[in-house]
C-alpha positions as CSV (number, residue, x, y, z in Angstrom):
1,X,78.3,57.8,69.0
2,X,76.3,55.3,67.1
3,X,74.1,52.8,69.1
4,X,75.2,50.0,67.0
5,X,78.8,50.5,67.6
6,X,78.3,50.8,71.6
7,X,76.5,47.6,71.2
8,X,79.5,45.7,69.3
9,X,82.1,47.8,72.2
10,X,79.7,45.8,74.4
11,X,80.1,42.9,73.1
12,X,84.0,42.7,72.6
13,X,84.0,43.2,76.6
14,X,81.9,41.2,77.1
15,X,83.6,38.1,75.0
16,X,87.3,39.2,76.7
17,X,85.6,39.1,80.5
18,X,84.4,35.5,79.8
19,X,87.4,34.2,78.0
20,X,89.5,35.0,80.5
21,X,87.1,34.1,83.5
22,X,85.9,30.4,81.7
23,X,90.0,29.9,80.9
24,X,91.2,30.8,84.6
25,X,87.9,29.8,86.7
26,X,88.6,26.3,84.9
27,X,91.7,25.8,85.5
28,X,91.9,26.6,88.9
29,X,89.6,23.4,89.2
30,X,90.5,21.3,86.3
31,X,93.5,20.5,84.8
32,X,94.4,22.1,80.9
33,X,94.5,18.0,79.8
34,X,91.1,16.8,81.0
35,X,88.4,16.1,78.9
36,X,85.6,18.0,81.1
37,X,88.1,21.3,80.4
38,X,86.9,22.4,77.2
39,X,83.1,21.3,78.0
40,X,83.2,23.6,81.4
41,X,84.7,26.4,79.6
42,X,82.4,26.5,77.0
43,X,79.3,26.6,79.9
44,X,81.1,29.5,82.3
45,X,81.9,31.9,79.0
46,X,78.1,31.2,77.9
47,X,76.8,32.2,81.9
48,X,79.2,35.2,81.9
49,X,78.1,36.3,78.4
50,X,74.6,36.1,79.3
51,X,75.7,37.6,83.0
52,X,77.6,40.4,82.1
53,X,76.2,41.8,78.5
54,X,73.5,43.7,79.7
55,X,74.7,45.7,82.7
56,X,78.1,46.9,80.3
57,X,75.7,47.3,77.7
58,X,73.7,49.6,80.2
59,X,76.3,51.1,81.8
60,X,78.1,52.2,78.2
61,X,75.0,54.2,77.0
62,X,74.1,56.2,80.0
63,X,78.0,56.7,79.8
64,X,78.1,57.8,76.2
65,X,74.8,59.2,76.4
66,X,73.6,57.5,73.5
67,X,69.5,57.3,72.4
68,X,68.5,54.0,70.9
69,X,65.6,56.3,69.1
70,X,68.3,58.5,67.7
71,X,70.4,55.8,65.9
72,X,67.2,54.1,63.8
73,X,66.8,55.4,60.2
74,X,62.9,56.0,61.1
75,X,61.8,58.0,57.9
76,X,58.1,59.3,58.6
């Protein structure tokens, strides 16, 4: 498998981890109507984003066993 599409599986993870932890994790302290809601969602998918990328991204190539060397077009 390519090392660019591991990277975009990475990512779609990623982004459905922190949409459902910013959407739940805020509204377990706020409520849907408040007008800090959207503002503290945005901050807790950005952390958890940032958080959990690189360990799936990690974990998904020693899994796949995937080379970053092998996927460039390196024409020597």
């Amino acid at each position: 498998m390519n090392y660019n599409i591991v990277v975009i599986i990475s990512i779609i993870i990623c982004a459905i981890i922190s949409l459902l932890l910013s959407y739940y994790g805020v509204l377990l302290l706020l409520d849907e109507n408040s007008n800090l809601f959207k503002i503290s969602q945005l901050v807790i998918a950005i952390v958890s984003m940032t958080t959990f990328y690189a360990p799936i991204k990690h974990l998904l190539l020693k899994y796949m066993n995937v080379d970053k060397s092998e996927s460039e077009n390196i024409n020597d």
